[in-house]
Structures are given as structure tokens and as C-alpha cells.
C-alpha positions in Angstrom: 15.4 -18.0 -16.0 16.9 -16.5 -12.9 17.5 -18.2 -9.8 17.1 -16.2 -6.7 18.2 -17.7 -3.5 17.6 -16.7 0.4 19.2 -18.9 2.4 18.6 -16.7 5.7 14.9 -17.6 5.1 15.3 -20.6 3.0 13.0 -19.8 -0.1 14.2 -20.1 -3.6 12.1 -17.4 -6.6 12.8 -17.9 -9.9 12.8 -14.7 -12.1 12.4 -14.1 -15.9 12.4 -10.4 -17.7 10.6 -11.3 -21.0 11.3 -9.4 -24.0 8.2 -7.1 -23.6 9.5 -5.8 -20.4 7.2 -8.4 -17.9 8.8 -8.8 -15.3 7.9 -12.6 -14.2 8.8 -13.4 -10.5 7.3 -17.4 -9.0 8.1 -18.9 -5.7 6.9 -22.5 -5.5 6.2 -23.3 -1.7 6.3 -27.2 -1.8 3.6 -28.9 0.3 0.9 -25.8 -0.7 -2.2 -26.5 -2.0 -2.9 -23.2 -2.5 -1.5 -20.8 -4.9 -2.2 -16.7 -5.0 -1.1 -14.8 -8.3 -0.7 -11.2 -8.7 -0.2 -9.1 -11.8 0.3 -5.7 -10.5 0.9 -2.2 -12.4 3.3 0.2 -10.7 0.5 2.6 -11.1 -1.5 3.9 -8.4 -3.5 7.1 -7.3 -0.4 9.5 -6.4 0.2 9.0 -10.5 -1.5 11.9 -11.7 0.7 14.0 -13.9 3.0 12.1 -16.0 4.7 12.2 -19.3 6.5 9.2 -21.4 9.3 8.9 -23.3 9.2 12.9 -25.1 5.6 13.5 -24.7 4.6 16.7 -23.0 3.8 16.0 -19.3 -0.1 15.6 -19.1 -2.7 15.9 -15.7 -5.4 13.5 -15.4 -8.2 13.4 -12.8 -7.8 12.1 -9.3 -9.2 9.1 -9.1 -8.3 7.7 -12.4 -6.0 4.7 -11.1 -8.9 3.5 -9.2 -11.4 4.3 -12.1 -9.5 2.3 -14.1 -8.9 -0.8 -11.9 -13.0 -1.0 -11.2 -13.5 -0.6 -15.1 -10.9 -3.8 -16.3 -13.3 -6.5 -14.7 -15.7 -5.9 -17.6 -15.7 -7.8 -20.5 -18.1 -7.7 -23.5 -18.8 -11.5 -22.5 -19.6 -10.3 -18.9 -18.1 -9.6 -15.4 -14.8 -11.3 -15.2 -15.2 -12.5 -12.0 -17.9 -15.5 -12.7 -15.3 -16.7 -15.3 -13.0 -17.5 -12.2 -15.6 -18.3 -10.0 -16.2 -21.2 -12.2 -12.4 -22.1 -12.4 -12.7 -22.5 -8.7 -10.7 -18.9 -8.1 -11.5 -16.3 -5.7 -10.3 -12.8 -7.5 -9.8 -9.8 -6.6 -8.2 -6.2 -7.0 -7.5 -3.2 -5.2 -5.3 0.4 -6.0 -3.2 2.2 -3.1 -1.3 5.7 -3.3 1.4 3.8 -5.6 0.3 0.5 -7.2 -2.8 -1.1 -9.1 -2.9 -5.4 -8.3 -4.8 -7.8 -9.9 -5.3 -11.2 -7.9 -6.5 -14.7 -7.5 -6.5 -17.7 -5.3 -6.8 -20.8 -6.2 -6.9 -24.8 -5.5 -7.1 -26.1 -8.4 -7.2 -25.1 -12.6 -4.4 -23.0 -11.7 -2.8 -22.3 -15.0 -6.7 -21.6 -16.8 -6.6 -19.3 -13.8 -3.3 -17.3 -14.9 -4.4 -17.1 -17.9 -7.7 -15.6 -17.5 -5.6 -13.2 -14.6 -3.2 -12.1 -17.7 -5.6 -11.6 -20.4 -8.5 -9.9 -18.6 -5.8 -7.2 -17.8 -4.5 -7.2 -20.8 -7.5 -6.7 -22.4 -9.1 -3.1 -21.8 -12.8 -2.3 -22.9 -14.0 0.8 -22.4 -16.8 2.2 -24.0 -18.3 5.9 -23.5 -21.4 4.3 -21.9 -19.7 1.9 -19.5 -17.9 4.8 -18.3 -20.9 7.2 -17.6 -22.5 4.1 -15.6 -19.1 3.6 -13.7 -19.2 7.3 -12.7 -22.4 6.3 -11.1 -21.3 3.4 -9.1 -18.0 5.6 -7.7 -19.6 8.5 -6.7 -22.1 6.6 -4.5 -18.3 4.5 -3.2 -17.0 8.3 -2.5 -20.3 8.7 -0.7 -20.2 5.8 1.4 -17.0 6.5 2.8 -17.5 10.3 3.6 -20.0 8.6 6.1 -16.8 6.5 7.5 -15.7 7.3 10.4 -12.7 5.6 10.2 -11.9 6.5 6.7 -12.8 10.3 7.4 -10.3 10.4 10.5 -7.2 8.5 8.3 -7.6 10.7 5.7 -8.1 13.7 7.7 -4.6 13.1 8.8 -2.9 12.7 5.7 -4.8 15.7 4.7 -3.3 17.9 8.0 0.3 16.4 7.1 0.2 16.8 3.4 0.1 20.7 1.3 0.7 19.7 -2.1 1.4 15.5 -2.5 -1.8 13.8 -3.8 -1.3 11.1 -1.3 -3.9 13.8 0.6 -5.8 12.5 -1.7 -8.7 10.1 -1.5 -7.7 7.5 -3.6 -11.1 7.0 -5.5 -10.4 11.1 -5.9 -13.9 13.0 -5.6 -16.8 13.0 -7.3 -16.0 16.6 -9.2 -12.9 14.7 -10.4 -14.6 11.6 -11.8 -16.9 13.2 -13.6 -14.0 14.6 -15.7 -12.9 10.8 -16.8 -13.9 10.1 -20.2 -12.6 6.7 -22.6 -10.1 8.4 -24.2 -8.0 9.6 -20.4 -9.2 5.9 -19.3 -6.8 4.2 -22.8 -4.2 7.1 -22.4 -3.6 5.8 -18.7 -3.9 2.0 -19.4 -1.7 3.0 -22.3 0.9 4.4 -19.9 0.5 2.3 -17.0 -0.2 -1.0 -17.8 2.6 -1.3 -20.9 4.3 -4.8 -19.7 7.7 -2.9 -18.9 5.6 -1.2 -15.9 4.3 -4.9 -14.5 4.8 -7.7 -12.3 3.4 -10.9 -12.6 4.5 -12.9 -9.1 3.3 -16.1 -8.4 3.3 -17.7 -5.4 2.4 -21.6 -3.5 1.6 -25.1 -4.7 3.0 -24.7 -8.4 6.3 -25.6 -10.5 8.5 -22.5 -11.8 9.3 -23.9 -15.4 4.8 -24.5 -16.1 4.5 -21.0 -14.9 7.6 -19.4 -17.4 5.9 -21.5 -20.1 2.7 -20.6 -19.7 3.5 -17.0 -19.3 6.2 -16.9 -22.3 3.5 -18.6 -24.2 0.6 -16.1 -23.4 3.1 -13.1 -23.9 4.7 -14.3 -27.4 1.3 -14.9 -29.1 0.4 -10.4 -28.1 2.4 -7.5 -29.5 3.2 -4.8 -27.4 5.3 -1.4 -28.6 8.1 -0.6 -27.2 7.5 2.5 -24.7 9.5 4.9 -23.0 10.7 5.4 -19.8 7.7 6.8 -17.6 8.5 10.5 -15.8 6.4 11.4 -12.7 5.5 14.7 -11.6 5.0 16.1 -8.4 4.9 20.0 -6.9 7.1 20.5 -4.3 6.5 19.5 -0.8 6.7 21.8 2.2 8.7 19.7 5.1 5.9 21.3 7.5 2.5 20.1 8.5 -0.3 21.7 6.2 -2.3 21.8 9.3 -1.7 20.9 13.2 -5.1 20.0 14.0 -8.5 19.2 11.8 -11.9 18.1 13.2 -14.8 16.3 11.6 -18.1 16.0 13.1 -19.9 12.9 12.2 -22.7 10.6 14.4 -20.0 8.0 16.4 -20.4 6.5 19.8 -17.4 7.7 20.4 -14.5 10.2 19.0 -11.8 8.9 17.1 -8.3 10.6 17.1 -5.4 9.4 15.5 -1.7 12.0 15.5 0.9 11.4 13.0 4.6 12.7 12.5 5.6 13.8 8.9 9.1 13.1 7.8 10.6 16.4 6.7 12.7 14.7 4.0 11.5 12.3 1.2 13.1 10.5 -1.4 14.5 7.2 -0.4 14.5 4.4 -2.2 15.7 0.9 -2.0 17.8 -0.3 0.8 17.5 3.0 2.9 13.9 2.7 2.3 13.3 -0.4 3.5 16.3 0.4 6.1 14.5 3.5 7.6 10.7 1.4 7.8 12.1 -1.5 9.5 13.6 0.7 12.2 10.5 2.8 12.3 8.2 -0.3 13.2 10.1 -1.7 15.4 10.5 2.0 17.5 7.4 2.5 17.3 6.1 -1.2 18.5 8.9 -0.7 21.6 7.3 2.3 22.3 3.6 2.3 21.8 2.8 -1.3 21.2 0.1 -3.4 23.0 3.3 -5.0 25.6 4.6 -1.2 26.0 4.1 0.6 29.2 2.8 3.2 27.4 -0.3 1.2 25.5 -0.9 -0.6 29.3 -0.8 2.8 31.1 -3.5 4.7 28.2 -5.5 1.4 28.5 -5.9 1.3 32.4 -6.5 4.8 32.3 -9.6 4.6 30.2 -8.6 6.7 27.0 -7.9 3.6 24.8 -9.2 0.4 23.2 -8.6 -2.7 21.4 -8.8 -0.2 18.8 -5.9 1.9 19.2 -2.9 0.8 17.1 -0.1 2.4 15.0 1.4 1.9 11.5 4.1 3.8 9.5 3.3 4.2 6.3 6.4 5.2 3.5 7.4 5.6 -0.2 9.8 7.0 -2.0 7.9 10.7 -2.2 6.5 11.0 1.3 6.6 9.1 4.5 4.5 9.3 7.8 3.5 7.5 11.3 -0.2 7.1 12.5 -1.2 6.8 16.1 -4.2 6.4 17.5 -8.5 4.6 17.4 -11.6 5.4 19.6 -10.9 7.2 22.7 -13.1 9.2 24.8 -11.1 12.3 25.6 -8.9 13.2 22.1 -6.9 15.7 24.0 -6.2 14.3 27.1 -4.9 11.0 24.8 -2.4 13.6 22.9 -1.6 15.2 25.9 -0.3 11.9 28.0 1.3 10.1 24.3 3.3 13.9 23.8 4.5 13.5 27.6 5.4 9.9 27.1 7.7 10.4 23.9 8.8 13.5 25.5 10.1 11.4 28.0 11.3 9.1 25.7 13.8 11.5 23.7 15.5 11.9 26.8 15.6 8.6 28.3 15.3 6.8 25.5 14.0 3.1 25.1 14.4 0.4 27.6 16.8 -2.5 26.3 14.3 -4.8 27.8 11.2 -3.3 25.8 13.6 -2.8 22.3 14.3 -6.7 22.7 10.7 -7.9 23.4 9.5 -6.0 19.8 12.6 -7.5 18.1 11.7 -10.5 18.4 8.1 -10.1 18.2 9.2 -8.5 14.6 11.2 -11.0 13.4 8.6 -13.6 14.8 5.9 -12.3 12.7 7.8 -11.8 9.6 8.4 -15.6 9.7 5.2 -16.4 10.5 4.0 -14.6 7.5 6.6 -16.4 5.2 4.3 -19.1 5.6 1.3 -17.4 4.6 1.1 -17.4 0.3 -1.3 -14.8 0.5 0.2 -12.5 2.8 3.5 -12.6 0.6 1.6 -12.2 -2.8 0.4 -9.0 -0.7 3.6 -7.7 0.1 6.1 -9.0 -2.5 5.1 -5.7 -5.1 4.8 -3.5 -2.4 9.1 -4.0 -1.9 9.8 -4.4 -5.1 8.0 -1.4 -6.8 10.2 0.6 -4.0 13.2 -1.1 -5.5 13.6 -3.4 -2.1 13.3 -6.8 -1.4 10.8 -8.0 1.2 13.2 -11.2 1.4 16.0 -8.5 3.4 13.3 -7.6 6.1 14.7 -10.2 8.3 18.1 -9.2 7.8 17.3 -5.6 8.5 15.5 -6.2 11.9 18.4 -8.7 13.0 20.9 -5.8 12.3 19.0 -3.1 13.8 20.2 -2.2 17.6 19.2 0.1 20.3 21.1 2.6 19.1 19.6 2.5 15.9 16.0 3.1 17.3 16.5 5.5 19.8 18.3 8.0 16.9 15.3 7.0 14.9 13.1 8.2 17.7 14.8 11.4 18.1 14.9 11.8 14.5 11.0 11.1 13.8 9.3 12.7 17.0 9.4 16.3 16.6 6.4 18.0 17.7 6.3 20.6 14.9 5.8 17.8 12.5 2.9 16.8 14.2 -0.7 16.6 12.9 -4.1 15.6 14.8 -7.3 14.5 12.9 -10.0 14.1 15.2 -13.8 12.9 14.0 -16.6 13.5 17.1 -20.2 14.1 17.4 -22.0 16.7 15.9 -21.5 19.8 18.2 -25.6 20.3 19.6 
């Protein structure tokens, strides 16, 4: 068993690579009652066209991660969930553009916990009529959030800024895709994706590193997995421009919803430049457009914004993008005064005043959640599927200088890789 020491933040993980491939990953937070597990797939809905080891490259159905995630709660005992209900567990699961996680919390029966988390996932049942009834239950989830607002103006951007990546695409795919998902594309993607060597166990909160290893060494020696291949992903190539400047949705809201985003024009960092490039991206953006910027106070007094309006930068290591925006009552006039501002901006650049105000508020935050088990079993796969360490953040946002943001903003603001996604009412 590794030890992993972070002195900067004072936490200690403990790391084991089991002969299956597992990667096992526990940070005991002494004084915790409660303890949040995660067994995560590197898997998620971008994955759609992949090959493994010498195999031919195959395409599979958007949708599929997701598919798959909603079918592995099923048992042929039941719904996995009231088996950790009655271990006192709250569970849980969810699939993004580039990882699948399985989760619990928990206050007690903590090890009867893990091992219900490890060999429910570990333990696929598909069967041709659980699959037709699943199709059921997503298409009416694909429904539901056509009729989101919210959902229809996020993905409308990533739809303007994106030609060919499927992160355009909705993560539960469509309901012409999941229609296509049979048993045997449901085992041939479990197969693939959820092989050990592709997975992350991390543990984190009131709990002792050596019980964990055992447990888990235990649980792993008494399975046999095949060796597998290294997996290759395929993706078309992606145009640096926009796919569209500006797309409109017309749906019943009390009022329009607008949200702008910039698409890098290069992709493909990983690691350290990765994690380098999103720190100093947050922290521009917050200096610039965050609820104590000018900016946010001046588009608030001025009517166009709410509580509502926020920004986020999203990134990986095939595309990477900024989002802008909420409710507002006049979509254009709300571009118009946010262009003018950064405008402005790439001249003058950021005040020192505002740059140190958001660097502190930065590394405030990221301490605070250090003391949150669930919001670092959130975010500890997240870094370390992009081959980073969410332990560094703090060392990247002390590092980063004014001169480091105001190159960024130059670098990320240019107009031509802008995008606009705009939902209003129904035109009468």
C-alpha cells in the first residue's frame, strides 16, 4: 500500500493497484462520522466508438453509458437500492460526458456497505426484457428534459459550439438512439468499460485505510477477471470554429434564458496543463464576471440579470468551453453589454484589486470543501481520470498571477469563438 502525502493541505490517501487493475485510492478523515465511497468507470457518454486491445473499432448508440448505469441497480433479488437503504446507506449514481460513478453514504455498516457498492457493479444482469422496459423509462427521461428550460438552453450551447464531438450530445442520447440498445451492446460495453483496469474505487471519511485494503483485496481475490487490453477511443475531427453563432428555442418560460460560451480552438491537454489551464480559467472568469465584479453588479442594477446568472468552465482532455449566462429579460441587450465589458477588458485588462478578491475567494472555497467528504468523493475521479490531482488545485491558484489571467483572457475571449443559445416564448 501506497502512502500519498499533501502536506500543503495536510491529508494523507493511501493507494493500492491490485492485480486486476483496481485502482483502490482511501482517505481516512479522522473525527468523520460519515464516510462517502465511490466506484467510478472512466466511461461516460462521449465513449461511443471504441476498440480494445486488436479488435476492430466498433460504434454503439448514444446514450449507452447512461443506459447502462440506470440498468446495473437491478438485481434478480430486486432494486439494489432497498438493500442499502436497510444498511443505513443513501446510494446513488450518475454518468457525465466522460465517467460512469457509483456511490453511497453512510454512518454506520460501512464495510456491508462497500461490499454491496463493489458487487452490485460487478455484477451485470441484463436480460432482453429488462432492457425493452428500460427503453420505456428513458425515453419518457429524454422527454422530460426536452420540456427543460434549463437543460434545453445548456445543451443548445454545446450544440452551437460543437460540429462533430458527441459532447453535443445529450447524455441520455435520444430516443431514436435507445431504441437501438439491445443485451448483447449493453455486455459488450460493461465488458469494455467496467473491466477493473478502467476503475476507481476511492473511499473517503470516518474509516481506517488497512479494513478498507482488506476488505477490498478480499472481495477482488475471491472474482476472476481477464486480462484486457488497453482501450482506444475514437473521435472525428473537430473544427476549431463554432458549429453555429446563435440557436433559439421557443419553449413556455416566464422569462428567456440566454447563456454565451467561448470554444477553445485547441483540445488535447491532459494532466498538469489541464488542470493548469482550468484553474486559471475560473479564477478569470470569477475576477471578471463574478457576483463581487463590477461587471455582475452593473448587469444586476441594470435589470438584465438575476440570482440566476452564473458561469462555469467546463474542460477535458478532447474539448473545452466557458458558459455565461441565466434568466434575463432582454438576451441581446445582455450579450451586447457582457461583449463591451470583455472588450474592454482585453485592453485594459483585470484590476489587481478584483484578480486578488477571486484568489482568495478560490483558494477559500477549495479549503472549505476539503472539509466536505462528499464534495471530494465528487471531485476526486473527476482529476484523476484527467490524469491530475485535485490535491494540486491549491498549489495551482497560489501560483497563478495577474499575468497569468489576463493572457488567459486574451487567449479565451475571441468573439469568433463565440456561441449564443437562447430559449424564449413561443413567438404568437
Amino acid at each position: 500500500m501506497q502512502t500519498l502525502q499533501y502536506p500543503n493541505v495536510q491529508e494523507t490517501l493511501y493507494r493500492e493497484v491490485l492485480d486486476n487493475g483496481l485502482e483502490v485510492i482511501v482517505l481516512p478523515k479522522e473525527g468523520f462520522n460519515k464516510t462517502y465511497a465511490t466506484f467510478a468507470t472512466k466511461y461516460g457518454s462521449v465513449d461511443n466508438r471504441f476498440s480494445v486491445g486488436n479488435q476492430a473499432p466498433v460504434k454503439v448508440p448514444d446514450g449507452i453509458a447512461h443506459f447502462l448505469e440506470h440498468k446495473m441497480f437491478e438485481e434478480p433479488t430486486g432494486d439494489i437500492f432497498a438493500v442499502f437503504a436497510s444498511q443505513g446507506a443513501s446510494a446513488n449514481a450518475f454518468t457525465s460526458f466522460d465517467r460512469t460513478v457509483y456511490l453511497f453514504s453512510a454512518t454506520e455498516q460501512i464495510q456491508a456497505n462497500l461490499e454491496t457498492l463493489i458487487n452490485f457493479v460487478q455484477n451485470p444482469y441484463f436480460t432482453d426484457a429488462n432492457v425493452e422496459k428500460e427503453k420505456g423509462i428513458i425515453e419518457q427521461e429524454i422527454n422530460m428534459y426536452r420540456d427543460n428550460p434549463d437543460w434545453r438552453v445548456y445543451f443548445g450551447l454545446i450544440d452551437a459550439l460543437y460540429h462533430e464531438h458527441p459532447v453535443h450530445i445529450d447524455i441520455a442520447g435520444t430516443v431514436e438512439s435507445i431504441r437501438q440498445i439491445d443485451k448483447e451492446t449493453l455486455y459488450r460495453c460493461y465488458e469494455t468499460f467496467y473491466h477493473p483496469s478502467n476503475m476507481l474505487l476511492f473511499v473517503v471519511g470516518g474509516v481506517k485505510a488497512d479494513e478498507v485494503m482488506e476488505l477490498v483485496r478480499a472481495n477482488q481475490s475471491a472474482k476472476s477477471f481477464e486480462p484486457q487490453g488497453a482501450i482506444e477511443r475514437y473521435f472525428e475531427k473537430e473544427p476549431s470554429a463554432v458549429k453555429i453563432a446563435r440557436k433559439v428555442s421557443e419553449l413556455p418560460v416566464s422569462l428567456p434564458k440566454c447563456m454565451m460560451g467561448f470554444k477553445e480552438k485547441q483540445a488535447g491537454l491532459t494532466g498538469a496543463a489541464l488542470l493548469r489551464q482550468e484553474v486559471t480559467t475560473k479564477l478569470m472568469l470569477d475576477a471578471l464576471i463574478g457576483p463581487s465584479s463590477k461587471l455582475f453588479q452593473q448587469l444586476y442594477e441594470n435589470d438584465l440579470i438575476s440570482d440566476s446568472f452564473g458561469h462555469e468552465y467546463n474542460s477535458s482532455t478532447g474539448y473545452a468551453f466557458s458558459v455565461i449566462g441565466g434568466d434575463t429579460p432582454d438576451p441581446d441587450e445582455l450579450i451586447n453589454q457582457i461583449r463591451a465589458a470583455v472588450e474592454q477588458k482585453l485592453t485594459g485588462g483585470i484590476e489587481p484589486e478584483a484578480f486578488e478578491r477571486s484568489k482568495r475567494k478560490k483558494i477559500g472555497g477549495y479549503l472549505r470543501m476539503l472539509n466536505s467528504p462528499e464534495a471530494i468523493a465528487g471531485e476526486f475521479t473527476r482529476y484523476r481520470f484527467r490524469e491530475s490531482d485535485m490535491f494540486d488545485v491549491l498549489a495551482f491558484y497560489e501560483s497563478c498571477t495577474l499575468e497569468d489571467v489576463n493572457a488567459r483572457l486574451r487567449e479565451h475571449f475571441d468573439f469568433n469563438q463565440l456561441a449564443v443559445s437562447i430559449v424564449k416564448q413561443p413567438e404568437k
